[in-house]
N, C-alpha and C positions, 0 to 999 in steps of 0.2 A: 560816205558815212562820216560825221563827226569824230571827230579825234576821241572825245571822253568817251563816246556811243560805240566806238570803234574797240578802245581799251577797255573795255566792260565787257563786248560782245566777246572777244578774244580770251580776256581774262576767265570768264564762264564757260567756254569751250573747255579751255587746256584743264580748267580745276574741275571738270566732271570729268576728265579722262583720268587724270596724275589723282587730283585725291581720291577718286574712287580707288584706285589701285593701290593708294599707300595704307588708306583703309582698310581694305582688305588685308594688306600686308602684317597691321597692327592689332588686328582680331585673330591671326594666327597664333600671335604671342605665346596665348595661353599654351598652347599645342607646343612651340619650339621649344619653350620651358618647361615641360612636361616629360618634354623626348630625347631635350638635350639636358647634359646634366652643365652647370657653371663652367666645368672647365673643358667642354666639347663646344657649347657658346664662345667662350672664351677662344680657342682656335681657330673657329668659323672664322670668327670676327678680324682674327689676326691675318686671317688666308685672304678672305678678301679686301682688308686696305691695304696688304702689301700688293696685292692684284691693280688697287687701285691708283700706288702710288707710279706704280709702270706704266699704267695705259698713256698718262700725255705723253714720257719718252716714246713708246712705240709712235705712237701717231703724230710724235713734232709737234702738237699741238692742234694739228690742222682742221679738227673737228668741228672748234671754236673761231678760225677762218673762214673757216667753210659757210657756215652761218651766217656771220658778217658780209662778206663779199657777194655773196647770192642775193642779198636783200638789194644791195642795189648797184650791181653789175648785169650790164646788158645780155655776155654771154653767160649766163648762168651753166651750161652743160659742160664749157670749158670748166671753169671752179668746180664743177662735182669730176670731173674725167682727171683733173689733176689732183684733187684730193685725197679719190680712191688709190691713184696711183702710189700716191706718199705711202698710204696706208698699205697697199700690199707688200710695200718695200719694209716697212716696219715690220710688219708681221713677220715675214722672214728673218730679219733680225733679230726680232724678239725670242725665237727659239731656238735661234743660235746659241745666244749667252745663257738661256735657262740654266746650262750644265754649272753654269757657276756658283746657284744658288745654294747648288750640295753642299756647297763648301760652308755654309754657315749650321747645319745640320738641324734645325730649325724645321725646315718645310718638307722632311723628308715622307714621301708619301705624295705629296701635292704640288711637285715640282711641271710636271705635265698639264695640269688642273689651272694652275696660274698663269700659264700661259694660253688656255685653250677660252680661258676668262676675260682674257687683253686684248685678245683680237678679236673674238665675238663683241666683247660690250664695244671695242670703237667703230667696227663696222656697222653695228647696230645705232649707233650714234652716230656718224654719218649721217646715213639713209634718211633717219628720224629728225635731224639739223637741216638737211633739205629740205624734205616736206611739208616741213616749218616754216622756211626763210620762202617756199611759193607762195606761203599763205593758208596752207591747206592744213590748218590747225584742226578739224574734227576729223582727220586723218592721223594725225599725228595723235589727238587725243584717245582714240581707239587704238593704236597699238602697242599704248601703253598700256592702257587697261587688260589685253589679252596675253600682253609678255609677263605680265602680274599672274593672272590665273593661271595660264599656262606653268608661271614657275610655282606657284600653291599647288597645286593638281601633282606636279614633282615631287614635290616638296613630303609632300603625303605619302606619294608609293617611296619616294626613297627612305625617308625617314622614318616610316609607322610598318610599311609592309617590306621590303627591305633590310633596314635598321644600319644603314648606310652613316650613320652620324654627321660627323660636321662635312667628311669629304661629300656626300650625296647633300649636302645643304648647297655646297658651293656648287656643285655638280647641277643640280636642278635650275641654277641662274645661267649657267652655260648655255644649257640646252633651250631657257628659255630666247633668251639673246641670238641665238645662234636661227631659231625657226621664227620668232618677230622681222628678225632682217631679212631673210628668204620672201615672209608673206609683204612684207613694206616694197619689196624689190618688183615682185609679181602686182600688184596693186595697184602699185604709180608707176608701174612700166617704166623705173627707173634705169631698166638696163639699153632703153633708148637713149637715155641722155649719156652714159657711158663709151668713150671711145680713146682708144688709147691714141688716135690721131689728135684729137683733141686734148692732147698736152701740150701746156703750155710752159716754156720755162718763165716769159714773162709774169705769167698768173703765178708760179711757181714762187716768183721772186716775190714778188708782193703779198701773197701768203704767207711765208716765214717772217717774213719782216714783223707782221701784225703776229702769227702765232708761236712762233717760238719764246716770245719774253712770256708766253702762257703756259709754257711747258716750267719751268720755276714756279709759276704763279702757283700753279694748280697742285705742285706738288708739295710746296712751301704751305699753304690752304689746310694738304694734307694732314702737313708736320703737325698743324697747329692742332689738329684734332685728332691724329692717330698717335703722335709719339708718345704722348702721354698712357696709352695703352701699353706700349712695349715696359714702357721705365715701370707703371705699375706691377708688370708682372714681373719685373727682374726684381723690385722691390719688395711686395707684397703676395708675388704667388697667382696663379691662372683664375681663380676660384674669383678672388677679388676682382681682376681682368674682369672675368665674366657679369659678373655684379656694374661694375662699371658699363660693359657694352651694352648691356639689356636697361641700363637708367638713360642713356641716347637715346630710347626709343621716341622715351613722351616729348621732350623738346623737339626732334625732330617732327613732329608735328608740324608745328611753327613756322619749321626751315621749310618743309615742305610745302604750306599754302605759302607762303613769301614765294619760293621759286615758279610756285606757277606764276604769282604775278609777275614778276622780275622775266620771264620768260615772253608774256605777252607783253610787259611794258617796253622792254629791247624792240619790238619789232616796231611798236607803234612812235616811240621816242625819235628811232629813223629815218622811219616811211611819212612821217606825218608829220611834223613839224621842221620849223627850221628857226633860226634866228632868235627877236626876242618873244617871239612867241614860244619857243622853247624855254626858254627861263618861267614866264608862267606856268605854264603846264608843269615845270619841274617842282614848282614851287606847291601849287594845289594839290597835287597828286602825294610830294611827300606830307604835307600834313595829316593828309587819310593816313596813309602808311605807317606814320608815323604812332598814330591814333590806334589803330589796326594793332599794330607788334603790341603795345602796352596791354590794354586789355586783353588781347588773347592772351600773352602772357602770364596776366594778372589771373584767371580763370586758370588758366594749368599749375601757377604753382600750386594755388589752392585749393586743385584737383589732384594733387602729386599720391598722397596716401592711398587713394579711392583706384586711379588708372593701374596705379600698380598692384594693390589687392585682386583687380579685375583682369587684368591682363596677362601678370604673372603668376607663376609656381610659387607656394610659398614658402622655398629656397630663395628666390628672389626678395622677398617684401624688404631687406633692407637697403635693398638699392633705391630705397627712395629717396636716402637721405640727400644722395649726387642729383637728383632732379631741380631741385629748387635752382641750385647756382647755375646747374648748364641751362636751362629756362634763361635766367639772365644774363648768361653767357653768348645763347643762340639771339637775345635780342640783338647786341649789338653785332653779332654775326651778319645778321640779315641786313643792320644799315649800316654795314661795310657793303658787301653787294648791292645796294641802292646807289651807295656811293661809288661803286667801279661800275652803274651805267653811265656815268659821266664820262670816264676813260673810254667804254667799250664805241660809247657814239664817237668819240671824236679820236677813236683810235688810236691811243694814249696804254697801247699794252705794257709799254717798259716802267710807266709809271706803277700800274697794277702791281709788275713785280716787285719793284723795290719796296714799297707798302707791304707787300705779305711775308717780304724777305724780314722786315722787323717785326712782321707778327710772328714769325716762326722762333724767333731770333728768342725772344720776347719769352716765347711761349716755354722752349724748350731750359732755358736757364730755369726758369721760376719750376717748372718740373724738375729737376736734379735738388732745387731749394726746398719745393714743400712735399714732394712723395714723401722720400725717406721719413719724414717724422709725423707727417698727416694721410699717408695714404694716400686714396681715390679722391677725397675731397680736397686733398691740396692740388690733385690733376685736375678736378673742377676750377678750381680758385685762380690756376695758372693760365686757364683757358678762357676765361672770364675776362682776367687782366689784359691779356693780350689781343683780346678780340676789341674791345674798350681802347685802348694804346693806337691801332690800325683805324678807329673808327674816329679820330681825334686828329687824326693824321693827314684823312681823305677828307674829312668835312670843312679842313682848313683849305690845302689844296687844290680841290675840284670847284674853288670857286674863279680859280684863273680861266674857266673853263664855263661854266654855267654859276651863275651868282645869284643862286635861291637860298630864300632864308631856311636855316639848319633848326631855328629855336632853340636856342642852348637852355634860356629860362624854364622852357615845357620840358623839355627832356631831363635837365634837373631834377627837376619836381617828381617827375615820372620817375628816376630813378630811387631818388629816394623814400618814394612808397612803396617802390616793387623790394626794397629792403629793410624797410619795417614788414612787409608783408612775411617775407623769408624768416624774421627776427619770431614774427609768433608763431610759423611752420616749426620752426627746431623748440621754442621753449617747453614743447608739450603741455600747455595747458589745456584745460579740459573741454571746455567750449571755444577753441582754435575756429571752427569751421565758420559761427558768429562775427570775428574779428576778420575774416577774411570776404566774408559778404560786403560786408562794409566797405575794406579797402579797396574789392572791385568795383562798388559805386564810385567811390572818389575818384579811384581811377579812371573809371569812364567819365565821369564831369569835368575833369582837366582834358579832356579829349575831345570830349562832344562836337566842339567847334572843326577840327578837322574833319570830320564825318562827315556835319551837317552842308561845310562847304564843296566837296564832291558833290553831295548830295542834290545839293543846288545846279551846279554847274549841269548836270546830266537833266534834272527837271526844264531847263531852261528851254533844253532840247527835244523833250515831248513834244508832239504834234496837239497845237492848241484848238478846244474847241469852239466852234463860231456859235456866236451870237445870237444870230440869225439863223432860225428854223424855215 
């Protein structure tokens, strides 16, 4: 199969598994904010990114190894039998030092929970990074989809019949995690490939090399987008927290279809090209991308009012105001990750880190600068800036590496409509929804070309019909 026919068919597998499930996840809304009050939201939220910022220490990073090295390494069962291994040894570790956590008095209640959170989701990850790097992408796309329902279906007895609050919130992703991994294990009969013979410390070595400069990455990533949570609430109070976590949701949308593709484009970026044919394809492919992040964009901020009326409790509805900036925030999020498949293919993880070490860097000063006197929206503003900073960083950079053009000219332009757009979001004027129709057209005409040229590329590849009857 064609490389573009390839990357489409792939790209459509993962995004009816993951969007169908974050879909789902997003139509719950109304329900979490219904059941949770702001500042029960607000702890959720806080329980599980501090869950989140443990899991690459527990697993050394190796998840993200794991991946890589499968894709195209001969003995593939060696890479999963040493990877697992890492992981059970982390796991133990990790519950060692839980007791430490008392000591910030913080997570008292959920110190058990954070941990039983870290080793389910990387185990689960694992399993799921394999099934992936075989190929068996509508494998992988269905067990997202069921670790989704499965944790809704929780989600509902703990929280509605129950009334378990935010511990039975985090509790339900547990459990989902914990029986996804079980049925992915029995499925792909992945405990065939498992043997602790099949350890390797050579594989071993070469694994850390690649995944440990990921365990900073991933957790630096983190900073850039959780710390701004904590200083809010030291700041401004849990309530606001709350308000803040539940305005993440809509942009994550965005992050969301991006990572499906960015998910199927890693494997095909790999497995599929090489050389200067690679610089093409990098080149084509980001213009769509490119084209893609704007206009969806451009439609959610000037859907911002409407999703969160619809979605949320109307305790919520002023968490609209934080949507607009993270929208713009998560653009350039997304092509920072476009811009770390250039590292991830050529296996350039140290570079990854140092790039997120200044976004963190970044991130966290400009928070201590603008909470204190602007709130949420200055943890927007900080988040933005530094996502923006990293993405300026790598598009210079990654061209030592692959030399496809970035368009600075279109991205310009693009950004500075997506902030006139924002400009008539805040003015409150009364026909806003009028001015923002518009600026989604223009948006999509400064675009159009990157579209139309995928577009092409994949028509090329239709099966033509003959002439002759």
């Amino acid at each position: 199969m064609n490389k573009y026919k390839k990357l489409i068919s792939n790209t459509m597998i993962l995004g009816t598994g993951t969007l169908a499930s974050k879909i789902i996840v997003l139509l719950m809304m109304p329900f979490y904010t219904l059941v949770l009050s702001p500042d029960s939201f607000g702890t959720a939220d806080l329980v599980t990114q501090t869950a989140n910022i443990i899991i690459p220490l527990a697993c050394i990073g190796v998840c993200e190894g794991l991946f890589r090295f499968s894709l195209d390494c001969e003995d593939k069962k060696q890479v999963f039998s040493t990877s697992i291994s890492v992981l059970i040894v982390g796991s133990a570790v990790t519950f060692l030092i839980l007791p430490f956590f008392k000591l910030a008095g913080v997570f008292d209640g959920y110190i058990l929970l954070i941990g039983a959170y870290v080793v389910c989701a990387n185990f689960h990850s694992a399993c799921a990074q394999y099934v992936r790097a075989q190929g068996r992408t509508t494998l992988f796309a269905v067990q997202g989809i069921v670790n989704t329902v499965l944790t809704v279906i929780l989600n509902v007895l703990f929280l509605w019949v129950f009334k378990l609050g935010a511990f039975g919130y985090v509790l339900s992703v547990v459990i989902g995690d914990l029986a996804v991994t079980i049925l992915i294990v029995f499925v792909a009969k992945l405990y065939r490939d498992f043997s602790p013979a099949k350890f390797s410390k050579k594989t071993l070595s070469e694994l850390l090399k690649f995944s440990v400069p990921y365990i900073p990455t991933t957790m630096l990533w983190l900073v850039t987008s959780v710390s701004d949570r904590y200083i809010v609430r030291a700041f401004c109070g849990i309530d606001e927290t709350g308000l803040y976590a539940a305005a993440y949701k809509i942009p994550t949308l965005l992050t969301l279809a991006c990572g499906v593709f960015i998910e199927a484009w890693q494997f095909s970026v790999v497995k599929d090209v090489e050389g200067e044919e690679r610089q093409k394809f990098f080149d084509t492919i980001y213009k769509a991308y490119l084209a893609f992040i704007f206009v969806a964009a451009s439609v959610l901020i000037a859907s911002s009012k409407i999703f969160t009326e619809i979605l949320m409790a109307d305790s919520y509805y002023e968490s609209w105001r934080y949507v607009p900036i993270l929208i713009a925030a998560t653009v350039f999020s997304t092509l920072v990750s476009f811009m770390g498949s250039v590292y991830f293919v050529e296996k350039k993880s140290v570079l990854s880190m140092l790039t997120s070490l200044m976004g963190a860097a970044i991130n966290v000063v400009l928070n201590f600068i603008l909470i204190p006197d602007h709130g949420a929206m200055g943890a927007a503003v900080a988040t933005f800036i530094s996502y923006l900073a990293v993405y300026v960083v790598r598009a210079y950079d990654t061209k030592k590496y692959v030399n496809f053009n970035v368009h600075p000219v279109k991205l310009t332009v693009n950004v500075l409509l997506i902030f006139l757009q924002m400009a008539v979001m805040y003015s409150g004027v009364r026909y806003y929804m009028i001015a923002q129709i518009v600026m989604i057209l223009f948006i999509a005409a400064v675009n159009i070309k990157g579209i139309v040229g995928v577009a092409r590329e994949f028509l090329h590849l239709l099966p033509k019909k003959s002439k002759n009857k």
